[in-house]
C-alpha positions as CSV (number, residue, x, y, z in Angstrom):
1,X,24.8,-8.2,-13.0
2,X,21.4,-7.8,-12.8
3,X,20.0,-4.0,-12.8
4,X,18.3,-2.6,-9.4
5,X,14.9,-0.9,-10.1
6,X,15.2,1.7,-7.3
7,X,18.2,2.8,-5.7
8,X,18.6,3.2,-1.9
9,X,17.9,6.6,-1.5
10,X,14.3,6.3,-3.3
11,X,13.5,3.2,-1.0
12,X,14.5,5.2,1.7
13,X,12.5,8.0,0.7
14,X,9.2,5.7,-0.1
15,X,9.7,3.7,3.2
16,X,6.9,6.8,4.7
17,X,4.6,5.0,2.6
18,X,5.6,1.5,2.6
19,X,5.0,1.4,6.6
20,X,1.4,2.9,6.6
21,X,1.0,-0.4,3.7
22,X,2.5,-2.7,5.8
23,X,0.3,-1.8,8.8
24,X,-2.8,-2.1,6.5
25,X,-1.8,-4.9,4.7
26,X,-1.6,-6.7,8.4
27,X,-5.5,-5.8,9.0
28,X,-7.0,-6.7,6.0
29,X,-5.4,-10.1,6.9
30,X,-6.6,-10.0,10.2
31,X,-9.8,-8.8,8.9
32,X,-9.9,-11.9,6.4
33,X,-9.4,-14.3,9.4
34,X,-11.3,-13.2,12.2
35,X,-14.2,-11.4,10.3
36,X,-14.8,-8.9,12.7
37,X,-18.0,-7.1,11.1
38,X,-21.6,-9.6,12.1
39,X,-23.7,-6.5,10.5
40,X,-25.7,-5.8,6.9
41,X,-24.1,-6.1,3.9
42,X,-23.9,-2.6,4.1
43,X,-21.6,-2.6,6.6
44,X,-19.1,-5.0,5.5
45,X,-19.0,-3.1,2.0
46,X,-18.5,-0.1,3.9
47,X,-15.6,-1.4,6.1
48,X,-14.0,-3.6,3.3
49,X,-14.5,-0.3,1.2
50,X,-12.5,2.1,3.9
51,X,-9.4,-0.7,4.4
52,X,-9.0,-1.4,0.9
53,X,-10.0,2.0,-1.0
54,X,-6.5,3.5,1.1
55,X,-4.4,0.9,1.0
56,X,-5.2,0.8,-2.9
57,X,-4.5,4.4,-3.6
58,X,-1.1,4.5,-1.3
59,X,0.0,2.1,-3.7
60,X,-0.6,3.3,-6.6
61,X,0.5,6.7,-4.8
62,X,3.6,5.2,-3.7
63,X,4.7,3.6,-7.3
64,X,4.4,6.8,-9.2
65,X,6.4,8.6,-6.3
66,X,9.2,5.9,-6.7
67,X,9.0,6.6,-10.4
68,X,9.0,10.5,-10.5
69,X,12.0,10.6,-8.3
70,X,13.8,8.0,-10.2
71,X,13.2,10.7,-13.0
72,X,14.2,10.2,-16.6
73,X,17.4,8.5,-16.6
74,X,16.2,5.8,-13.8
75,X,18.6,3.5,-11.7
């Protein structure tokens, strides 16, 4: 039988950060497809910067979480 990586109550408790993902996940796909930003360059690095800069570190954030409450002895 294969071995889980996480158990239920660590999803659970990571599911805080797995929603504010999924919401940003959504715009930078709708940013992809509609292109919203007509502006400078600097604008679109600025925009593209504060989307995926977050979304990035939550993450990242959100992994180590999962792993420090695993703790040692994991699933």
């Amino acid at each position: 039988m294969a071995e889980r990586v996480f158990d239920r109550e660590t999803i659970l408790d990571l599911t805080v950060n797995v929603v504010p993902l999924g919401i940003m996940a959504f715009f930078l796909v709708l940013f992809i497809v509609v292109t919203p930003w007509k502006g400078s360059f600097f604008i679109d690095v600025i925009g593209w910067g504060l989307l995926v800069v977050p979304f990035v570190a939550l993450a990242l954030l959100t992994y180590v979480a999962a792993i420090k409450i695993e703790g040692p002895g994991g699933a």
